[in-house]
MARBA-3410 file (N, C-alpha, C, O; in Angstrom, 1 decimal):
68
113.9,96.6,85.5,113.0,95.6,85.1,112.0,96.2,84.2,111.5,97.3,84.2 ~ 111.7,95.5,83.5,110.3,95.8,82.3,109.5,95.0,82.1,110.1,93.9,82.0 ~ 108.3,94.8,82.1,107.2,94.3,82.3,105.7,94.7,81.3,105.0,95.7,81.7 ~ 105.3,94.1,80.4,104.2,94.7,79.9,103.1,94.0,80.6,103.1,92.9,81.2 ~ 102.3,94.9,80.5,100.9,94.8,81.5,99.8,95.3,80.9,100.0,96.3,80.2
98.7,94.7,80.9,97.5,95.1,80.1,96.9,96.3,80.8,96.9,96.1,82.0 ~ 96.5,97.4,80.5,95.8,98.5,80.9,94.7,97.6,82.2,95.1,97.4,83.3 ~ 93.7,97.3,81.9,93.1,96.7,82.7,93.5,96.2,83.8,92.8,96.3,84.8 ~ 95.0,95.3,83.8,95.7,94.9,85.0,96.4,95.4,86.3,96.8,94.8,87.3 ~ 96.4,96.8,85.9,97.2,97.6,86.6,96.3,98.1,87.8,95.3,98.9,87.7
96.8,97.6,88.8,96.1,98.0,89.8,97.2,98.2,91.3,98.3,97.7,91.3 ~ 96.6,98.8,92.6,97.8,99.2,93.5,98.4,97.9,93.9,99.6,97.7,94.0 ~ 97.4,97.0,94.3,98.0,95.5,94.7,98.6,94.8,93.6,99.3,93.9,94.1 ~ 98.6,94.9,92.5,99.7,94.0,91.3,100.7,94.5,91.4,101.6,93.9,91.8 ~ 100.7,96.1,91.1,101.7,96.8,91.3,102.8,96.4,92.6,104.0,96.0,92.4
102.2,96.4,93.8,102.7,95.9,95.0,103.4,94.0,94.5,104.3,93.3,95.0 ~ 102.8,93.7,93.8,103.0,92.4,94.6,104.2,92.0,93.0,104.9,91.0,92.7 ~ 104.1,92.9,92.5,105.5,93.4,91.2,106.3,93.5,91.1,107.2,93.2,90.3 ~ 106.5,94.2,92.3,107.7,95.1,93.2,108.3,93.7,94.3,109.4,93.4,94.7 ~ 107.5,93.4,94.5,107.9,92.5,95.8,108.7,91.4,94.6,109.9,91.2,94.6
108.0,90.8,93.9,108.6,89.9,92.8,110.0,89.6,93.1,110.6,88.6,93.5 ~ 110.5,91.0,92.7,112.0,91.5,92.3,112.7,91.6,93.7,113.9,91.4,93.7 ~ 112.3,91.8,94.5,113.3,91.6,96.0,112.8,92.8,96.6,113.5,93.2,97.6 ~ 111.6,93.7,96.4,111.3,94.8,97.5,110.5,94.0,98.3,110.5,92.8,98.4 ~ 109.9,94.9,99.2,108.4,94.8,100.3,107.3,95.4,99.9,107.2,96.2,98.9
106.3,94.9,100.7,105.1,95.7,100.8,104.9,97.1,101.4,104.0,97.9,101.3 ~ 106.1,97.2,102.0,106.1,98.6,102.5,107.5,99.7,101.9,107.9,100.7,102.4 ~ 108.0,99.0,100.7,108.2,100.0,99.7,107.5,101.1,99.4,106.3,100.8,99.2 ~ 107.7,102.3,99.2,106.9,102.9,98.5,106.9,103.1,97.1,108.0,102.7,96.7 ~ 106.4,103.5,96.1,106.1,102.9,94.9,106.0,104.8,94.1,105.0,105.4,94.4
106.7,105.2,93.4,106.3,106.6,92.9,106.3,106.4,91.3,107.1,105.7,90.6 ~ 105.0,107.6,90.8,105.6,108.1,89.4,105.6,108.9,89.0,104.7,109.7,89.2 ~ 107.1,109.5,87.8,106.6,110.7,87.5,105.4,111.6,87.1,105.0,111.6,86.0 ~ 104.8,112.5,88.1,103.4,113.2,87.1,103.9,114.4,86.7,103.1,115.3,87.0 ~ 104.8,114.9,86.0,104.9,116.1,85.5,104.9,117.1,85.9,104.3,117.2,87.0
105.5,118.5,85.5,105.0,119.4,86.1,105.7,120.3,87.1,106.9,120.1,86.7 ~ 105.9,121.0,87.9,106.4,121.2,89.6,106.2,119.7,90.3,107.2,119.2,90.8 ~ 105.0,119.2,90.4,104.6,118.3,91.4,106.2,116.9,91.3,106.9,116.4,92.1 ~ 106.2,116.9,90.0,107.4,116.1,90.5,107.1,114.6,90.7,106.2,114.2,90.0 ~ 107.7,113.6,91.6,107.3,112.2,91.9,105.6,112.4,92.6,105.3,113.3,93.3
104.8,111.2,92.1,103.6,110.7,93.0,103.7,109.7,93.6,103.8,108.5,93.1 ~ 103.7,110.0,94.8,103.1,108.4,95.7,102.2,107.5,95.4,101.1,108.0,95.4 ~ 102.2,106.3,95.0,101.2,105.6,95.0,101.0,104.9,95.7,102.0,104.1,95.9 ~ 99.6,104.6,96.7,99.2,104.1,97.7,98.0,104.1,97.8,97.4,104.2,98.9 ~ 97.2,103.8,96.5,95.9,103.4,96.2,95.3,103.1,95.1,95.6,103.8,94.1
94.3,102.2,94.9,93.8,101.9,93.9,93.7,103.2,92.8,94.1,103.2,91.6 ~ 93.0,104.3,93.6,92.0,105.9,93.6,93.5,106.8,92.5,93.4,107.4,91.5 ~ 94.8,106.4,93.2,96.3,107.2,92.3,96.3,106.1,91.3,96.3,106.7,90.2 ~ 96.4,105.3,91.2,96.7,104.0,90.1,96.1,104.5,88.6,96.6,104.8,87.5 ~ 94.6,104.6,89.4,93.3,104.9,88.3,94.4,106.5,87.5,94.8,106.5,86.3
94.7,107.6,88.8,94.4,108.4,88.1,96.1,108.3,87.1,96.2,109.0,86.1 ~ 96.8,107.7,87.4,98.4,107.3,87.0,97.6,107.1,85.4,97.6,107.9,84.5 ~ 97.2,105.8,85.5,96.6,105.3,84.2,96.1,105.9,83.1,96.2,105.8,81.8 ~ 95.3,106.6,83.9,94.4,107.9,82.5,95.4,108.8,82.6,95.1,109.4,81.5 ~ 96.7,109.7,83.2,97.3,110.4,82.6,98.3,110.0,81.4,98.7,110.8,80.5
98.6,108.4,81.8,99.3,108.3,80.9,99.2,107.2,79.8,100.0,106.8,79.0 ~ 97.8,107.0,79.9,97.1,106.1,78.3,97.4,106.4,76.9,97.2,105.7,75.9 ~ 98.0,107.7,77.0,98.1,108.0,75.3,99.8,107.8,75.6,100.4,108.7,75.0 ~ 100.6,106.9,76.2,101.9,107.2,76.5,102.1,105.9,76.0,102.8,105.7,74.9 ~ 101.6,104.8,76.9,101.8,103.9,77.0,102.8,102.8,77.5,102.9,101.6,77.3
103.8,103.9,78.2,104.5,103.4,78.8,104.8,104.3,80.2,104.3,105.3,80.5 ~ 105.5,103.8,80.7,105.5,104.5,82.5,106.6,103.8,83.4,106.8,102.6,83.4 ~ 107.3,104.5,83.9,108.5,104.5,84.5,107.9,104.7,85.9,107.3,105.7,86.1 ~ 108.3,103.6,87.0,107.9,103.8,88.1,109.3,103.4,89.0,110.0,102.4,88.9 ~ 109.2,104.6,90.0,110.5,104.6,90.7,110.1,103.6,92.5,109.1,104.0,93.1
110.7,102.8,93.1,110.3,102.0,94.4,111.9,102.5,95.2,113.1,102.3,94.8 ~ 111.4,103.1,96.2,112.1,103.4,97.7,112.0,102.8,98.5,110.9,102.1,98.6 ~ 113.1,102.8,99.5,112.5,101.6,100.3,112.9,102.7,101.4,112.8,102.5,102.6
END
């Protein structure tokens, strides 16, 4: 699925309720690549969203992986 979203829009509950759209849950878990060793991030807060966003503002795009 692809989806453009305004910087400003992106938040843990849109995200959530994005996912659900397409046939997940709310208790999906929602990851993204951060680079690195670290590998996949969990997201499960406003507080990772923020920090998801400012890593990847000069990117402007973002691949997010949902597990169920």
């Amino acid at each position: 699925m692809q989806r453009i979203i305004g910087l400003s829009d992106i938040t843990f509950l849109k995200l959530v309720s994005l996912v659900c759209s397409v046939g997940y849950n709310k208790k999906d878990t929602i990851y993204y690549q951060c680079g690195g060793l670290v590998g996949m991030e969990l997201l499960d807060s406003n507080k990772k969203v923020t920090t998801m966003v400012n890593q990847y503002k000069s990117v402007k795009m973002l691949n997010l992986s949902v597990l169920r």
